[in-house]
N, C-alpha and C positions, 0 to 999 in steps of 0.2 A: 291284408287286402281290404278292400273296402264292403259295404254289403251290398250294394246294387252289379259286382261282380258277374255274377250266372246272367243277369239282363241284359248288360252290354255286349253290342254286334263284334266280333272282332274277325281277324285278320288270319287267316293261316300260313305261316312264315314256310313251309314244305311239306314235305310228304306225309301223311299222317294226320291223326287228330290235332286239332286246335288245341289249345291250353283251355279254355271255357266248352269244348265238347261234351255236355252233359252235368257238367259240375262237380263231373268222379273223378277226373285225371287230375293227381296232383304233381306240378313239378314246384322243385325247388327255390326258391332267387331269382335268378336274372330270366331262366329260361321261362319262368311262370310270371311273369312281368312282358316279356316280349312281344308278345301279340297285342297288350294293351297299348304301350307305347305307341306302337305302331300305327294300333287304330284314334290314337290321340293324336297324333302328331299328322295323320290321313286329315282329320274331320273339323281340327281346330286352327290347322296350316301356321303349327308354332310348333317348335321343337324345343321347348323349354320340358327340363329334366329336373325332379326331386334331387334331393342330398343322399337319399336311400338307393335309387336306380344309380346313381354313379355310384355308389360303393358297393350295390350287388354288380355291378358291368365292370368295374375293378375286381371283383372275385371272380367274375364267370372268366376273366378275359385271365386270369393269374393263372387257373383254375386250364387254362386252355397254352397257357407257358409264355405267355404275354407278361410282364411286369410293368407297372406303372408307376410312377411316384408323386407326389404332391405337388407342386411347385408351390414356392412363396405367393404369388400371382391367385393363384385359387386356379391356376390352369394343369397342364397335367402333361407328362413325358412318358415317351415309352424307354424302356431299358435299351440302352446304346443306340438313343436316338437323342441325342441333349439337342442338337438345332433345332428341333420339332419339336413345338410346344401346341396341345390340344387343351380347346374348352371343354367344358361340360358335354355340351349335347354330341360335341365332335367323339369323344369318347365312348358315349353308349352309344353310337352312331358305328362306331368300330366294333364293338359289343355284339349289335344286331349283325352285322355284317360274318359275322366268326362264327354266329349261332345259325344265319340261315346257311353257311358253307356247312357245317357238319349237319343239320338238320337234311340237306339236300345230297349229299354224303350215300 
């Protein structure tokens, strides 16, 4: 993570503390990343995504029984879904979406 982390305003995806609540709560990956996205994608009105947040939103999403695969394209499939083909942001975009359903859970 980066070090201006604890400064930045962010976003509470549900019930509970924030992921930046204090500076004490740690989560793991994707779920510790989520709030930031969020509030980056709120403030800078672009939803451009790292190489690290798509492969932590590929683990959290595996992680959650979702599989994904690569495509040649640099775009991205879900398991028994070959017609549908996602980008980048469209993927952590599914990522967020799976994390605020159990978050709100």
């Amino acid at each position: 993570m980066f070090a201006a982390y604890k400064e930045v305003p962010c976003l509470d995806m549900g019930a509970g503390k924030s992921a930046l609540a204090n500076g004490a709560e740690h989560r793991p990956g994707f779920e510790a990343m989520a709030d930031v996205i969020l509030y980056r994608w709120s403030t800078e009105r672009d939803t451009w995504v790292s190489a690290s947040e798509v492969e932590e939103a590929r683990a959290y999403l595996a992680r959650q029984g979702i599989t994904t695969s690569a495509l040649p394209d640099g775009r991205f499939a879900l398991a028994g879904e070959s017609a549908r083909a996602f980008g980048a942001e469209r993927l952590v975009f599914l990522g967020l979406q799976q994390l605020r359903g159990t978050r709100s859970a």
